[in-house]
C-alpha positions in Angstrom: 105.8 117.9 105.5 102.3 116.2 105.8 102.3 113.5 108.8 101.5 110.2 108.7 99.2 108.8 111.7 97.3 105.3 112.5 94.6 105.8 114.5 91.8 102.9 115.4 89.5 101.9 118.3 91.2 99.3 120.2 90.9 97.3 123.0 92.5 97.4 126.8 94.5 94.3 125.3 95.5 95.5 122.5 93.1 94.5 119.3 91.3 96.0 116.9 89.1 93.3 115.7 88.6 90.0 118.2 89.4 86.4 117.6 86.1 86.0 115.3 87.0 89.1 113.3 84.2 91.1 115.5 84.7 94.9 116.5 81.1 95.5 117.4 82.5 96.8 120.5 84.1 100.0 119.2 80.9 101.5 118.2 80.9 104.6 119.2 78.9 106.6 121.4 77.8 110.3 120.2 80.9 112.3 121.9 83.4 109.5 120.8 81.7 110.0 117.2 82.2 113.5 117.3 85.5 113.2 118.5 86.4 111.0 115.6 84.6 113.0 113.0 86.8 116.2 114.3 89.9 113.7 113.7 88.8 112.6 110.0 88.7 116.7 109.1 92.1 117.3 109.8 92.9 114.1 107.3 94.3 115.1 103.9 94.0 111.4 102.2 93.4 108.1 104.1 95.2 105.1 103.1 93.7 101.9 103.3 94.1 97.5 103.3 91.4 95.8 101.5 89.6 94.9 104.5 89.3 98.2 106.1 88.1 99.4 102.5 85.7 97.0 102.1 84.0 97.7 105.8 84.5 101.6 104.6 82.5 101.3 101.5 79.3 101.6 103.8 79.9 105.5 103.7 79.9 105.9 99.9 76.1 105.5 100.0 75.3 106.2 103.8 73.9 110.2 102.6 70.9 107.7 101.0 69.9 106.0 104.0 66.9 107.5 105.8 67.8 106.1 109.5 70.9 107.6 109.6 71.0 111.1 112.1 73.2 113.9 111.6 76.0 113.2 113.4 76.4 110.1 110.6 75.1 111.9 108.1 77.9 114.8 108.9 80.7 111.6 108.5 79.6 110.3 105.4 79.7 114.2 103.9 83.3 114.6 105.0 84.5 110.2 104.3 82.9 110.1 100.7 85.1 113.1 99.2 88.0 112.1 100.9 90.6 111.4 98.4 91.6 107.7 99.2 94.6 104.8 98.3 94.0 101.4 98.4 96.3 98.9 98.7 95.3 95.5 97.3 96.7 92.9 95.4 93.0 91.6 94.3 90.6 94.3 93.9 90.2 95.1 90.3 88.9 98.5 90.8 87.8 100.6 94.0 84.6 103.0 94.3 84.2 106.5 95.0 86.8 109.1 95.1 89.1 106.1 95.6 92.2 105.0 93.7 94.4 101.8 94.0 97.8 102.0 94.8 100.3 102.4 91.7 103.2 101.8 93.9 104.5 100.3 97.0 103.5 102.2 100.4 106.4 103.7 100.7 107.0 105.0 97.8 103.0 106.2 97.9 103.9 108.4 101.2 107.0 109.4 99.9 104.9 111.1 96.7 101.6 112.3 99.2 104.6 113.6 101.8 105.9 115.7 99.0 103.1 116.9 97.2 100.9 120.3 98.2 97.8 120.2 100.0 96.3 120.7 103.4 95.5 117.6 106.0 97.6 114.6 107.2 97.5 111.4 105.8 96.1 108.4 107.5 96.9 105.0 107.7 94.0 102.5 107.8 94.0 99.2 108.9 96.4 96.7 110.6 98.3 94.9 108.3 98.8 98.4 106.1 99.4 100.1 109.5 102.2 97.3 110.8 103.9 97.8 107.3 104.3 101.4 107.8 105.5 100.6 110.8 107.9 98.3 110.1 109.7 101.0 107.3 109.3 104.1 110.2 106.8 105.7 108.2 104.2 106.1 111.2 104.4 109.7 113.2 101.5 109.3 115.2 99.7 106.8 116.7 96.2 107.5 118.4 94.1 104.6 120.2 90.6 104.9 121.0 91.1 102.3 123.9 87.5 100.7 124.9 87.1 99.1 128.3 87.1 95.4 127.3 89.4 92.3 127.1 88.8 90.3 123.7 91.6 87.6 124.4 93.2 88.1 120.7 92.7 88.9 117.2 94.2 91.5 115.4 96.7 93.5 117.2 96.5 97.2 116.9 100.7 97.4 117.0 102.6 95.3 114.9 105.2 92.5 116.1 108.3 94.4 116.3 112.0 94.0 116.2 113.1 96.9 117.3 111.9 99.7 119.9 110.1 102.7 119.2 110.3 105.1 121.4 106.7 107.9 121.8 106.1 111.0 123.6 102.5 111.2 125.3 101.0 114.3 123.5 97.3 114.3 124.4 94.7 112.1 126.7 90.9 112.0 126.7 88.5 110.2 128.7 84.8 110.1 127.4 81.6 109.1 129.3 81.9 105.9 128.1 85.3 105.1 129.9 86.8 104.9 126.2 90.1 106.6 126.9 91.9 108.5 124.0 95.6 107.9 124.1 97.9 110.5 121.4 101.7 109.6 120.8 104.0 110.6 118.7 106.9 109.4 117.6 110.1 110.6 119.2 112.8 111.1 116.6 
């Protein structure tokens, strides 16, 4: 059964976007780019909010820009094709090899869970993310934790009710000092 995992830059106290919506901070270096290009391979679909969508519609055109180098030019080839789901209650109609969501997000992993085909399927931004939380539906959670306080924001884990307990299953520390953090859930 394909997994489900949430996986976003984050920061030591805990958001992924600061009180002014900013994430400038998470840009990564080149090793923390590879790293997270290595991640997006082993992804089957990718779900996503509206938000993280719209930030993510950058790639569908990135292959055209000039500037970019190869290790961005090597992302946009693997993002653009990846079969995407987009949950939004006010988007008419979504780009690319995109599709909006004909049911609720459970019942969309439910059908990607069962169906054939190679890869995990990721979970894309907060609110989406603390949904699939709040049904069970996450497996894996992986943080990209950079080395600065933002004071609040978005948080990268969801106001819960109820515990969840993880089991550590990888660490990485980069150059940077961004520190890699891989848990899954313990059933």
């Amino acid at each position: 059964m394909r997994s489900v995992t949430y996986s976003m830059g984050v920061s030591l106290d805990g958001y992924i976007a600061g009180p002014d919506g900013g994430f400038d901070w998470t840009a990564p270096d080149e090793e923390v780019f590879r790293f997270v290009t290595g991640e997006i391979r082993e992804v089957g679909v990718h779900l996503l909010g509206r938000g993280l969508y719209e930030t993510m519609l950058y790639w569908e055109t990135a292959d055209q820009d000039p500037s970019l180098g190869d290790s961005m030019l090597e992302w946009a080839a693997i993002w653009k094709p990846l079969p995407k789901v987009v949950f939004s209650t006010t988007l008419p109609a979504v780009q690319g090899n995109a599709r909006l969501a004909a049911g609720g997000l459970a019942e969309e992993i439910e059908r990607l869970r069962a169906e054939p085909g190679e890869g995990g399927i990721a979970i894309g931004g907060a609110a989406l993310a603390a949904e699939a939380a709040a049904l069970g539906l996450i497996d894996e959670y992986r943080a990209r934790v950079y080395p600065v306080l933002v004071g609040g924001g978005i948080p990268f884990f969801p106001q819960r009710e109820r515990r969840v307990d993880l089991e550590l299953v990888e660490t990485r520390t980069f150059g940077s000092r961004v520190v890699y953090l891989r848990y899954r859930v313990a059933r």
